[in-house]
C-alpha positions in Angstrom: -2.5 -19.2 27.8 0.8 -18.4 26.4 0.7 -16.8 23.0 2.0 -19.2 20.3 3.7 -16.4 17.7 3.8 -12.9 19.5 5.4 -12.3 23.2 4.3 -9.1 24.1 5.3 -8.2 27.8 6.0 -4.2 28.8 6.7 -5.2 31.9 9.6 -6.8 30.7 9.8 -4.4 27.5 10.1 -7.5 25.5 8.6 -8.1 22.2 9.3 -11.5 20.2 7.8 -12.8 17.0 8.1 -16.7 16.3 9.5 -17.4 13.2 7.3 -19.8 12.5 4.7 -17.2 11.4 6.5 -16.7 8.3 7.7 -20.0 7.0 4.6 -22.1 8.1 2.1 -23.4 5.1 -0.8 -23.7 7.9 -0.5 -20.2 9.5 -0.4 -18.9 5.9 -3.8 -20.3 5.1 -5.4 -19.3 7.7 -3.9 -15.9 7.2 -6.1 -15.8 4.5 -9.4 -16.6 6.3 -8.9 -14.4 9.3 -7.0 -11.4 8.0 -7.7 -10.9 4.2 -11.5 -12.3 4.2 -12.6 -9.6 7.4 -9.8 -6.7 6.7 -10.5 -3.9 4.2 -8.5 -4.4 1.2 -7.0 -2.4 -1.4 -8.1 -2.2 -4.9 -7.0 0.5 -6.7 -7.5 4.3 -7.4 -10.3 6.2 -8.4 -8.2 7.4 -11.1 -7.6 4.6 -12.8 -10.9 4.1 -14.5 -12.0 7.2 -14.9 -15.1 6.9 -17.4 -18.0 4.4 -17.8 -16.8 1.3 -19.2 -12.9 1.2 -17.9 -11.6 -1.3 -16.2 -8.6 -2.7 -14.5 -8.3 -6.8 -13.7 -6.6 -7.0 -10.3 -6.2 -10.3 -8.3 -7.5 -9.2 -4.8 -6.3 -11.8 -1.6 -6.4 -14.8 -4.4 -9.9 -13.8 -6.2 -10.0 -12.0 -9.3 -11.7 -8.8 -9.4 -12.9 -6.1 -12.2 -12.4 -2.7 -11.4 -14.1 -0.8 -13.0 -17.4 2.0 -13.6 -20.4 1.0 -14.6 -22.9 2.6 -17.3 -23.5 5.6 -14.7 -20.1 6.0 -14.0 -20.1 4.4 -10.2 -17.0 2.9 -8.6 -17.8 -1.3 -9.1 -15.9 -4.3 -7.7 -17.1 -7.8 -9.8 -16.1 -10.7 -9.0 -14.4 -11.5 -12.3 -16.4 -15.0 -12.4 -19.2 -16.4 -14.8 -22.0 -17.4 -13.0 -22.6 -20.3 -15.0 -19.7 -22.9 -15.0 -16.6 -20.0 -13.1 -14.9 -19.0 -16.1 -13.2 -15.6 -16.1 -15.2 -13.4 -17.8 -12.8 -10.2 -18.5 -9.5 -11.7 -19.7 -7.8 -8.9 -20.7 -5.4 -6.6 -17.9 -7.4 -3.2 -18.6 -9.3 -1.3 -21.4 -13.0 -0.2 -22.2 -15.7 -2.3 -22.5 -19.7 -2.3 -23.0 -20.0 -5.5 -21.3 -18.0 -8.4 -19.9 -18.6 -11.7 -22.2 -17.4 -15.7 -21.2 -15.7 -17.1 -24.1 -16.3 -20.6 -22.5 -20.5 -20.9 -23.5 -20.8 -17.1 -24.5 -22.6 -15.4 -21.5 -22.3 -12.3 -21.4 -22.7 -9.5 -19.2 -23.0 -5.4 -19.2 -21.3 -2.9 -17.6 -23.7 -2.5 -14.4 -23.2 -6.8 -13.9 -26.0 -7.5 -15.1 -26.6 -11.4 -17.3 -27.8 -9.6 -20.9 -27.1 -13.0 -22.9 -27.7 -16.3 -22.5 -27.3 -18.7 -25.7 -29.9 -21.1 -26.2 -32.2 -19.5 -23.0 -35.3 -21.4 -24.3 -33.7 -25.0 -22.7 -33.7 -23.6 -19.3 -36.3 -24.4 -16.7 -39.3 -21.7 -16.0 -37.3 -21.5 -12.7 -34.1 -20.0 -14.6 -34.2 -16.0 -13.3 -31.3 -14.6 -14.9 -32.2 -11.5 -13.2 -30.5 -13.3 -10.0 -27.3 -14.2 -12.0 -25.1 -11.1 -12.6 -21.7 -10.7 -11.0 -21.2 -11.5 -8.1 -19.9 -8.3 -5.6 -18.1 -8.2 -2.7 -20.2 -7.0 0.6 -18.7 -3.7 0.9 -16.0 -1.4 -1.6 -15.5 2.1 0.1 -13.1 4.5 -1.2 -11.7 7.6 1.2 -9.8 10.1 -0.8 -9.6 7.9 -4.1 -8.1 5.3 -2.6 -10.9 2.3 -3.3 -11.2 -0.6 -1.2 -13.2 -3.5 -0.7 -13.6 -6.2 2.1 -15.1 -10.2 1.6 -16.6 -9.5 5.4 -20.3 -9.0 5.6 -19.5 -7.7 9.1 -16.7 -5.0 8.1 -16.9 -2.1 9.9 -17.7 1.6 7.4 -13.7 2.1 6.0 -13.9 5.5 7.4 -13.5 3.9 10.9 -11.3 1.1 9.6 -8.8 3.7 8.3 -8.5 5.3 12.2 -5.4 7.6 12.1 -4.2 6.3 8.6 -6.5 8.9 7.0 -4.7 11.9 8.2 -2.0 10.6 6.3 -4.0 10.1 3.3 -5.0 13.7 3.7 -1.1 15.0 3.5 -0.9 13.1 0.6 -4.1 14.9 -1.1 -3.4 18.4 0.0 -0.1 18.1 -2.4 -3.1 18.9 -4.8 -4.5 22.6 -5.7 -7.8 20.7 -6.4 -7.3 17.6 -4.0 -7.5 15.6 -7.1 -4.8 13.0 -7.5 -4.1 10.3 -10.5 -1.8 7.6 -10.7 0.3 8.0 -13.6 0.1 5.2 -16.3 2.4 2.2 -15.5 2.6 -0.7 -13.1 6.3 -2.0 -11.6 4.7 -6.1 -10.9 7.2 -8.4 -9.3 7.2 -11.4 -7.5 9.1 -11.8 -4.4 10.5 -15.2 -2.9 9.5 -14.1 1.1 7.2 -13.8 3.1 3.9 -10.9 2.9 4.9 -9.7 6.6 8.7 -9.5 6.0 7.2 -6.6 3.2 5.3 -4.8 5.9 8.3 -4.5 8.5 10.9 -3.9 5.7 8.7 -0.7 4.1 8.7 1.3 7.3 11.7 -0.1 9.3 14.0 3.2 8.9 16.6 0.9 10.9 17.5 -0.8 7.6 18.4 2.3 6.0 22.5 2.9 6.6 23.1 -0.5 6.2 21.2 -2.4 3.5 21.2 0.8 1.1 24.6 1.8 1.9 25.5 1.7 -2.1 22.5 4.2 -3.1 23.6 6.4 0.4 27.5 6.4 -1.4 26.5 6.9 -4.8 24.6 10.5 -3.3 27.5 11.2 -1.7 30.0 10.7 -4.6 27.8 12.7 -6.9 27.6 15.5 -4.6 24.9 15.4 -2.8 25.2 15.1 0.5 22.2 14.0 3.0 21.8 14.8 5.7 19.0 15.5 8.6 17.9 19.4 9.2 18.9 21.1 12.0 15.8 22.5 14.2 16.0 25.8 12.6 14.5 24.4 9.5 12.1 22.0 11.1 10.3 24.5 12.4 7.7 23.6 15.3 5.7 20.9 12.8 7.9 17.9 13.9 11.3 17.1 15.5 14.2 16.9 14.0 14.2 13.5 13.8 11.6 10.8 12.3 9.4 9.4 14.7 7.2 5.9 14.5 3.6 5.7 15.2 0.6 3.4 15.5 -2.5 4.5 14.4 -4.9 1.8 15.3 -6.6 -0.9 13.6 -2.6 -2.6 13.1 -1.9 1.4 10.7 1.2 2.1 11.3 3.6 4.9 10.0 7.2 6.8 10.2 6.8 10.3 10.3 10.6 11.9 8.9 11.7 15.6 9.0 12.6 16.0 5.0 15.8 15.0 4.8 16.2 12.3 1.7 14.9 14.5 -0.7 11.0 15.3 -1.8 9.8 17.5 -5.3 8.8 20.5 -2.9 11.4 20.3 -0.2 13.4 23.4 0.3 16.9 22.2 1.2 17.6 19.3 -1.0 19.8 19.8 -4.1 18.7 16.5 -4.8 17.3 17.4 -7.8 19.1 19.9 -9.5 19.1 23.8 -9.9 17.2 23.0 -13.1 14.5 21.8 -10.7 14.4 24.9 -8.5 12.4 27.3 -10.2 9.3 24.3 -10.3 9.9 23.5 -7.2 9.7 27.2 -5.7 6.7 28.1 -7.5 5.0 24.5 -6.2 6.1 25.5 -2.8 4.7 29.2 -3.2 1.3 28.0 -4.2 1.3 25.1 -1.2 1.6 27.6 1.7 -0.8 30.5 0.1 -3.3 27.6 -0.1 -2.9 25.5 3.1 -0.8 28.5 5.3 2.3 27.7 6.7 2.0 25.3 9.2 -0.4 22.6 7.2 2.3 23.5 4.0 5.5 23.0 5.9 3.7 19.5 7.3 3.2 18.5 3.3 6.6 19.9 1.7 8.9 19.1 4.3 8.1 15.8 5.8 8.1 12.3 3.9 5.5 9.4 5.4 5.6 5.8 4.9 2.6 4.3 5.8 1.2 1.0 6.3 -2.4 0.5 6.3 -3.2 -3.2 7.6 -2.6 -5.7 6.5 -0.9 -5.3 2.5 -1.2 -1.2 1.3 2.5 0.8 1.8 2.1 4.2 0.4 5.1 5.8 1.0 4.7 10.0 0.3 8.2 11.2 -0.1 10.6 11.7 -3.3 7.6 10.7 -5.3 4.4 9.0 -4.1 4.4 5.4 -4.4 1.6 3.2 -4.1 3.0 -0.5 -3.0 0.2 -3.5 -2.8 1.2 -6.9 -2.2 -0.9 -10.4 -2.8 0.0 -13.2 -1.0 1.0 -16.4 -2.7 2.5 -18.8 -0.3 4.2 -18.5 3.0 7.0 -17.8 0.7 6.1 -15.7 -1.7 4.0 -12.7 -2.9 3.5 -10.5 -5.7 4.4 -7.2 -5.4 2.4 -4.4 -7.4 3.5 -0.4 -7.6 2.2 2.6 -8.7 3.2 6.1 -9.1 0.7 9.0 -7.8 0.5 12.9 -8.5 -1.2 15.7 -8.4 -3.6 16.5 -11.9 -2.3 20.2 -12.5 1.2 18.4 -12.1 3.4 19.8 -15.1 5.4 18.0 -17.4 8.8 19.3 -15.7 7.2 18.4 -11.9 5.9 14.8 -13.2 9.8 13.8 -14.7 11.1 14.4 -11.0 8.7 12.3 -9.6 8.8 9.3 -12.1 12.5 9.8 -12.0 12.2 9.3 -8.3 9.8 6.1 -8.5 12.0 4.6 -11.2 15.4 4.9 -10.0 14.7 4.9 -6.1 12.1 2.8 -5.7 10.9 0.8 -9.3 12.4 -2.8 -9.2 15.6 -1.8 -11.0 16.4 1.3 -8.9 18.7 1.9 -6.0 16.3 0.8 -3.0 13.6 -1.7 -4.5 16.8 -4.4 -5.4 18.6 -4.1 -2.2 15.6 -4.8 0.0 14.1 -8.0 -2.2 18.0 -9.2 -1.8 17.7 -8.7 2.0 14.0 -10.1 2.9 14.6 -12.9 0.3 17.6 -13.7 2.9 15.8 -13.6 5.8 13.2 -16.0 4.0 16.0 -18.2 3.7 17.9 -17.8 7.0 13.9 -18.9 8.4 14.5 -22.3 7.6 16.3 -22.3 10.9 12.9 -21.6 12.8 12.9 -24.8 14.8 16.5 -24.2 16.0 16.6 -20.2 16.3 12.4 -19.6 16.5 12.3 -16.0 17.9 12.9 -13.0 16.3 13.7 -10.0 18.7 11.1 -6.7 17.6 11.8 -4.9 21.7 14.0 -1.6 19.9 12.5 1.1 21.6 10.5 -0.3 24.6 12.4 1.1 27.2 11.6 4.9 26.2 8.7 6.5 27.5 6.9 9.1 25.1 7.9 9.6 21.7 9.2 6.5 19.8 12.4 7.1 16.1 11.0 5.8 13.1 15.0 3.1 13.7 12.7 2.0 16.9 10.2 -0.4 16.1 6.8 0.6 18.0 5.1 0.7 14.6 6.3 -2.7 13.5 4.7 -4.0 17.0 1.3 -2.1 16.2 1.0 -4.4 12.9 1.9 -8.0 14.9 -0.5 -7.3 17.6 -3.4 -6.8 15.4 -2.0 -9.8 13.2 -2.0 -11.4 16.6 -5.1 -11.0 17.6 -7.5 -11.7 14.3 -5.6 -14.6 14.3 -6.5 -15.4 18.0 -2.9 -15.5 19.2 -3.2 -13.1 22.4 -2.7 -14.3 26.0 
């Protein structure tokens, strides 16, 4: 049976995508029921509600959640539902809160989900048990490393196995840490986007893009004296090449691996930030390799990672580490959600360089965030052509054998073909 969206032949090292996937109302919904109700999903951060009684109100794959800890302190995922008539019962974006309460006939609930008020509970039957009517959960919420997730699948397998080789790369990111404790600093960048979820996915680690669509941010370096530029091997080292590579790491996980060379808080050739910045950096740097030695430190300070866990978390762990999670809308739109992560000990000098990096490089107003929104809200539009132009062309890189760049696009084919197949598209 030929596949219906994804040609994948490497006997003829060709790799196609119909367009169709990406403008279609019908593949979008059932997007929904084969992807986002059986994948793991991303909630939020451990961090984030840090004692009993906070909570965050997230939208997760179109249900609303509350994330939150309950009276013993515990990780919870509710279902942010009455159980009575479906009324949200937590209306407000985040806060603390003894108990969760519907304004729409007053039932109420506490923090560990449980119904603790009923109005009027004489009228109901003897076969009323409100001990069977707290919020509802979903099957499984897992966190590895703070990162929480949560999955609508009964069936899921544990995250730990989910993650496959993503978690090495949630390591890196937690090793940046004297403690291994990281905290996502207070603020959210929310904004829609008129495209398509998977355009998102291929445009946050599709290093291909990079000359071209940010050509004014590359300019701007250049007139302000900074000039980028890739390592040569002698300050590699042996931990990578001198080049970014891509990489699949199962499960549809995908990431591009780059040598240091657009600027990171610890790196130890980039003026990006200043001489002001030095003495911060060196004495971040100093504590980095007496903790993790010099091969495990060098792989943290000097490399930058975006990474893609399937199907809708980028964290991309380079001038700053930026948490990007995206809901699905329509087959033409999403909402886009971002977050900044550090390190606890962080100091106040180390956290302005990093905010300053996920503001002005990556927060909705900064150099990168507009120019790629401009570009994949363009695509969405040149994709009303589907019926006339239906394939797009994803082969860059086939022909090599071995190591793949992070400009080829072997990690953008590791996230169709596991779209492709939980949505039953393989021949």
């Amino acid at each position: 049976m030929k596949p219906e969206f994804v040609i994948h032949s490497p006997a003829n090292q060709d790799f196609q995508v119909n367009r169709r996937a990406l403008v279609d109302p019908a593949v979008f919904e059932a997007e929904m029921r084969r992807i986002f109700d059986t994948c793991w999903l991303y909630v939020g951060h451990e961090s984030e509600v840090r004692e009993p009684g906070d909570f965050k109100t997230r939208d997760v794959c179109g249900r609303p959640i509350i994330f939150c800890r309950d009276s013993k302190g515990e990780i919870r995922a509710y279902l942010n539902v009455c159980r009575h008539r479906g009324a949200i019962v937590c209306r407000e974006p985040e806060g603390n809160a003894k108990g969760f309460f519907c304004f729409y006939h007053g039932w109420s609930y506490n923090r560990d989900g449980e119904l603790d008020g009923v109005p009027g509970a004489a009228s109901y039957p003897p076969s009323f048990d409100r001990c069977k009517l707290g919020l509802a959960e979903p099957p499984h919420v897992a966190s590895y490393q703070g990162f929480v997730f949560l999955s609508f699948n009964p069936d899921a397998q544990p995250l730990v196995d989910y993650l496959a080789g993503a978690k090495e790369y949630l390591d890196l990111i937690v090793d940046q840490s004297p403690s291994g404790r990281m905290e996502v600093i207070r603020g959210t960048q929310e904004y829609d986007m008129k495209a398509n979820w998977k355009l998102l996915v291929e445009n946050s680690f599709d290093d291909y893009h990079l000359m071209t669509t940010h050509s004014t941010w590359l300019n701007y370096m250049k007139r302000s004296g900074v000039e980028i530029k890739r390592p040569d091997k002698s300050q590699v080292g042996a931990t990578m090449p001198a080049h970014g590579i891509g990489k699949a790491l199962g499960n549809g996980h995908a990431v591009i691996d780059n040598v240091n060379f657009r600027g990171r808080p610890v790196a130890k050739w980039i003026p990006l930030y200043g001489e002001a910045a030095r003495p911060e950096i060196d004495s971040i740097r100093a504590e980095l390799f007496a903790r993790l030695g010099e091969a495990r430190a060098t792989r943290v300070a000097d490399t930058n990672r975006n990474l893609v866990v399937f199907p809708n978390l980028v964290i991309n762990d380079g001038s700053s580490v930026t948490i990007r999670s995206f809901q699905p809308r329509a087959a033409n739109l999403m909402q886009v959600r971002a977050w900044a992560l550090g390190p606890v000990e962080e100091t106040p000098a180390a956290r302005a360089v990093r905010l300053d990096s996920f503001l002005t490089f990556y927060g909705p107003g900064g150099f990168a965030t507009p120019d790629d929104v401009e570009a994949l809200e363009s695509v969405q539009l040149g994709l009303a052509s589907w019926r006339e132009v239906p394939w797009s062309v994803m082969s860059r890189g086939m022909a090599k054998e071995g190591e793949q760049l992070n400009t080829d696009e072997l990690h953008l084919r590791a996230f169709w073909l596991q779209w492709a197949e939980l949505m039953g598209d393989v021949a």
